[in-house]
Steps between C-alpha positions, in 0.01 A plus 500: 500500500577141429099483300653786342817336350260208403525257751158294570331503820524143561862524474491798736319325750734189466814714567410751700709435770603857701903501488633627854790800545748229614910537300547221238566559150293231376168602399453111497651466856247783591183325396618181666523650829192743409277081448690377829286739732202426281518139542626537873116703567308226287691180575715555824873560551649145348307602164701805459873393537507356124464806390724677711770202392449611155510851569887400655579314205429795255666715741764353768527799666142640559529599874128480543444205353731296720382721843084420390622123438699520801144574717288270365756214608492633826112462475540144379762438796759432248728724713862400352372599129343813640841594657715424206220724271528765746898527545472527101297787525676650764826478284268640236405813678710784368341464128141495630347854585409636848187337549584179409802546710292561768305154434800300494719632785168450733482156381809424544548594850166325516547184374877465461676654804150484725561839653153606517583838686703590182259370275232683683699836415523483149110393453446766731729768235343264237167660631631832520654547149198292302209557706288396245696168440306278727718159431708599809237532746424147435790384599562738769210367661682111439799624668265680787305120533771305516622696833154477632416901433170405340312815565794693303483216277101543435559905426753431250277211347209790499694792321591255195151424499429866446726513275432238332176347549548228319878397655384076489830424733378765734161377556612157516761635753205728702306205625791271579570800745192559601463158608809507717301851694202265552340723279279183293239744382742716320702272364134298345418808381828616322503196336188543373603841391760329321245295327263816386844631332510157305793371662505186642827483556642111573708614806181660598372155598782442740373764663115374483648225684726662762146659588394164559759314699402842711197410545514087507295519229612147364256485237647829321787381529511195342263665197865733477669201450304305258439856315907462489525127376718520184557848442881494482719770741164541762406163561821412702414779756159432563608119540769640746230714716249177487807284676500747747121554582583087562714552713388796735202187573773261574450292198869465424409200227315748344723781500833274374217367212398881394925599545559163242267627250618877586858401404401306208304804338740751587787224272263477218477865515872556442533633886800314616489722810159528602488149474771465739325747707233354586689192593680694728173640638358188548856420729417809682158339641637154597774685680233688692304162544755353651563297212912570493691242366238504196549899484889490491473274244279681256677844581885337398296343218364803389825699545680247270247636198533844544681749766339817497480822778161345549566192570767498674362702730186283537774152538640715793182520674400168452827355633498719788163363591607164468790405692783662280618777618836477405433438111230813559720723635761478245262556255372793673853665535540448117143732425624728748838522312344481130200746529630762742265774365176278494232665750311165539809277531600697791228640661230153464683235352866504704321538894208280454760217362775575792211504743433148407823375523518647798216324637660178392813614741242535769526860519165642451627856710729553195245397225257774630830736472548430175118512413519858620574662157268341336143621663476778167539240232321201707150596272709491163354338209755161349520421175474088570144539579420615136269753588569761797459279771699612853540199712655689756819257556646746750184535729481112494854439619510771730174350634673136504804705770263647707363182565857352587522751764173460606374827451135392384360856513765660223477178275094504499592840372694400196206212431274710442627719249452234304104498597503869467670480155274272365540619158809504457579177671204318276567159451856458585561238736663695781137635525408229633721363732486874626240400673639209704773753596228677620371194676827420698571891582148532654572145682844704629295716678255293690221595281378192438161589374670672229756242423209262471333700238796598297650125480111347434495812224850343338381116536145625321717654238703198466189257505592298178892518583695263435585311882881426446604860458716568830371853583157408499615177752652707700178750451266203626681413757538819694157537453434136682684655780307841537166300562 
């Protein structure tokens, strides 16, 4: 029709951009959000929020506009700016129609209140009402992986795909989930599938190396990162996954190095919070090294840039872990009191951090208490380790208690879900150090041939450590003792 009226092909082909049944009335507003999802499939999810900016500008109160800007800062870990585009929407909601209703209240008790159960509901109406709308079942399946239901998580991944077979967020999504089930030939191959549809996706390559780090594959991985070097809003994570790979092989110089340059990206990116994410990460490990006075000192520094649900709730965990419980547990009671509603809050977050500072009252009885409610959410995906990764915090502290009461048999239990979820775990640090957990439960229970194995296993993986961090001292030396 547009030949018809006279206009030329080239220009056809220039602006033929397909306009989406979303409520603005802006046709200009319209074709700005229609070129956001266009440049989000070709370019990644930083390349589209320009567009979606200008698509506010034309039209302040375009519902969609803010709840699709309000996702891709969650996917850039830029949670404040996600939350305030997503309580905008939500405000927004009564002039949208149903469907897009439906995509904003599920993202807001998604994202904003963190009541998955809710938000599980209206994806699952969502479903119901559009079946043919497959945008929901991608982030259904989110929601499913962050509480560690991956195989519901890989069904809903599936039906978009069949709905859509070329959903780019959904096969990027597919293998990172894949690779938590240990499943490494599916998730090659649906990234491969990915490629035969033409989209190489740049989250995608997160992915490629999550597949990696489960395999040690330490060549692929660093090929990920140099693939990454310079390309603004992906480079930071990749940089943030390499400090980690550092560290689960003990080399903590390393891993602060890969953090530094991490941070640095992520500020020359315009991601104030990511950047302070990953220096809050990189607190996490030296509080788990042993490292504590250096840890509470980057978490409070971190904290003073920005004060997020995320965290705070990662500042609580590291000062449990190192020596301050009081500070910790007022800062739990505050995310109890401020995000009442949020399923991971309460059922991961909130136990694992009281069972810590529980430990540091020398009550490891109560700490496996407390760790009781939080066996169904201990597999959960967190969003600090950029790309799906489940490092299994509950297991590991529960495991740390069962020790303390010298029951060697139940904490070699909790270990090894950590060997058994090998995918999942990856490269995250607590991977390793699983396995000197393992090491000291076996040596609980007289099995010394085991023990002997399972610490020379840990000091093999930590070869090319560096020798002043305290856990692996402390690692050496109980294995000078078992010879």
């Amino acid at each position: 029709m547009r030949r018809t009226l006279g206009e030329s092909l080239n220009s056809i082909r220039r602006f033929d951009v397909p306009l989406y049944q979303v409520t603005t009335p802006s046709l200009e507003a319209l074709k700005a959000y229609s070129t956001a999802d266009i440049a989000r499939a070709q370019r990644g999810d930083r390349a589209a929020i320009p567009f979606l900016r200008r698509a506010i500008e034309l039209d302040p109160n375009f519902a969609m506009a803010h709840a699709f800007l309000a996702t891709l800062y969650v996917n850039l870990q830029e949670t404040s700016l996600s939350t305030e585009s997503m309580k905008r929407a939500y405000d927004l909601r009564d002039r949208v129609s149903e469907k897009e209703k439906f995509y904003i209240e599920s993202h807001y008790y998604h994202f904003v209140t963190g009541d998955l159960e809710k938000a599980n509901q209206v994806y699952e109406q969502f479903a119901q009402t559009y079946p043919w709308s497959e945008g929901h079942l991608v982030n259904l399946a989110v929601s499913y992986g962050s509480m560690g239901k991956y195989d519901k998580a890989v069904a809903a991944t599936l039906e978009a795909l069949r709905q859509d077979p070329e959903n780019y967020v959904a096969y990027a999504n597919l293998v990172a989930i894949y690779t938590n089930l240990n499943r490494l030939d599916d998730a090659r191959a649906t990234y491969q599938k990915m490629l035969e549809n033409k989209r190489d996706y740049p989250d995608a390559h997160v992915s490629l190396y999550g597949i990696a780090a489960a395999q040690g594959d330490v060549a692929e991985m660093r090929r990920q990162v140099a693939w990454a070097n310079g390309k603004v809003g992906i480079e930071d994570i990749l940089l943030a996954q390499q400090a980690d790979t550092e560290a689960f092989y003990g080399r903590l110089g390393e891993a602060r190095e890969f953090s530094r340059r991490a941070i640095e990206s992520a500020h020359r990116a315009g991601k104030k919070e990511a950047a302070v994410m990953w220096q809050m990460n990189e607190s996490l490990r030296e509080s788990e090294f042993g490292n504590w006075q250096v840890a509470r000192h980057g978490a409070a520094a971190a904290l003073a840039v920005a004060s997020t649900r995320d965290l705070q709730t990662m500042a609580a965990l590291i000062l449990a872990q190192s020596g301050d419980a009081g500070h910790a547990q007022k800062m739990s009671d505050d995310l109890a009191r401020r995000y009442p509603l949020d399923t991971l809050i309460d059922g991961y977050w909130l136990p694992t951090i009281r069972a810590a500072i529980e430990l540091d009252h020398n009550d490891p009885a109560e700490a496996i208490h407390l760790l009781q409610g939080a066996a169904s959410y201990e597999l959960g995906a967190v969003l600090f380790t950029a790309d799906w990764a489940a490092p299994l915090h509950p297991a590991y502290v529960r495991g740390e208690a069962y020790l303390r009461v010298h029951r060697g048999k139940e904490a070699a239990a909790e270990y090894q879900k950590f060997v058994d979820h090998w995918g999942a775990v990856r490269n995250f640090p607590l991977g390793a150090l699983a396995r000197l957990g393992l090491a000291r439960a076996y040596a609980m229970q007289g099995d010394s041939a085991k023990a002997h194995t399972a610490y020379q296993y840990f000091l093999t993986l930590w070869k090319d450590a560096d020798p002043d961090i305290p856990i692996l001292k402390q690692a050496k030396a109980e294995y000078a003792k078992l010879q």
